[in-house]
C-alpha positions as CSV (number, residue, x, y, z in Angstrom):
1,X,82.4,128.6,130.3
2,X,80.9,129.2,127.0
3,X,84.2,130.8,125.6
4,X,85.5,126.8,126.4
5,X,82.7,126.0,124.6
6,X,83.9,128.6,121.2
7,X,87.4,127.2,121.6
8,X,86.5,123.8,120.9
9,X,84.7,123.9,118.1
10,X,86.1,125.2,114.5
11,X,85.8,128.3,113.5
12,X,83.5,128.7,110.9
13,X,86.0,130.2,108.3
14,X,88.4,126.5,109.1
15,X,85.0,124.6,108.3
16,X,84.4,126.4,105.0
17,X,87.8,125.9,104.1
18,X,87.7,122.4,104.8
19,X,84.2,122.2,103.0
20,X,85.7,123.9,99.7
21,X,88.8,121.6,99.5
22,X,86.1,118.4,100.0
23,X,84.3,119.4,96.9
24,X,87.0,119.9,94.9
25,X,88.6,116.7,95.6
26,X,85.2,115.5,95.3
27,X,85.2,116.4,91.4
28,X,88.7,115.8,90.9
29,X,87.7,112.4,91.8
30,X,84.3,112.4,90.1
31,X,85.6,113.2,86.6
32,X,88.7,110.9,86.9
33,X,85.8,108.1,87.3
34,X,83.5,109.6,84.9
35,X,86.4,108.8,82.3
36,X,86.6,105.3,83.1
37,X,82.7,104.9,83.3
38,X,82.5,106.6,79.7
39,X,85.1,104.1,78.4
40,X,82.7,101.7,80.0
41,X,79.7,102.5,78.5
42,X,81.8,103.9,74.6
43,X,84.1,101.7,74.0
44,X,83.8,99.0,76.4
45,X,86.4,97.1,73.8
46,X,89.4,99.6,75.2
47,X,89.2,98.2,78.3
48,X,90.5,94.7,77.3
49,X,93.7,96.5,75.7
50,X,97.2,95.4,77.1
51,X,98.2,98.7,78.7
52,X,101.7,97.6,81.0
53,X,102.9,94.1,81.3
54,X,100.0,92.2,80.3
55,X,98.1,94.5,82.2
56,X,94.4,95.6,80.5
57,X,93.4,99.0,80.7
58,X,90.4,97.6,83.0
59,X,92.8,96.9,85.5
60,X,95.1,99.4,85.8
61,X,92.4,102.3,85.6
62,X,91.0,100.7,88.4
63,X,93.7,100.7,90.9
64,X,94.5,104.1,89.5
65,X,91.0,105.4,90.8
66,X,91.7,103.6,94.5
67,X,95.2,104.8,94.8
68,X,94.1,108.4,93.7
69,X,91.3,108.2,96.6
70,X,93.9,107.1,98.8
71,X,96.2,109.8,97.7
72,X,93.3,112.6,97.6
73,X,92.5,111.2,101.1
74,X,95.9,111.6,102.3
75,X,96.1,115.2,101.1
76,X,92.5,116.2,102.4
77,X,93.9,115.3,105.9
78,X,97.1,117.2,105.3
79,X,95.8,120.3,104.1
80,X,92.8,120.6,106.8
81,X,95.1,119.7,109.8
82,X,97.2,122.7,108.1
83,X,93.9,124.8,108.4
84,X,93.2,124.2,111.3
85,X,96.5,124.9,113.4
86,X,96.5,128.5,110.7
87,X,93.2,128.8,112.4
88,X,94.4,128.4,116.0
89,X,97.0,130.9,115.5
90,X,94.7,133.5,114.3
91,X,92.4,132.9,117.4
92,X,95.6,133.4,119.3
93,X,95.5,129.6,120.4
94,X,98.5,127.5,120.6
């Protein structure tokens, strides 16, 4: 019963793993916004500046940090669901 029990939960090398990969995505993230908040707080006048198509710099930074933390997002899944099943096949699990 309380191998069951082992089985089910993650080993703990899987939940480091995953841990690591969080906090490095987690300052990826961190100084991609730490650039636009130093723009900010600089040279707030950047910001206005036609970047693409009548586009300010405001605007197109900005969707650049939510479609990074969908991308990151997206590749924290991927990678820990490929840690996981490594981790099943070193416990001999299918």
């Amino acid at each position: 019963m309380q191998n069951d029990v082992f089985h089910e939960q993650e080993s703990e090398l899987v939940l480091s793993k995953k841990a690591r990969l969080g906090v490095k995505f987690f300052f990826i993230y961190l100084i991609v916004y730490g650039g636009f908040v130093a723009i900010g707080v600089l040279n707030y006048e950047l910001l206005a500046a036609e970047v693409f198509r009548g586009i300010n710099l405001a605007i197109f930074y900005g969707f650049g940090l939510i479609l990074l933390a969908v991308l990151l997002g997206v590749w924290y899944n991927y990678l820990c669901s490929r840690y996981e099943k490594s981790g099943q096949k070193e416990e001999g699990r299918p």
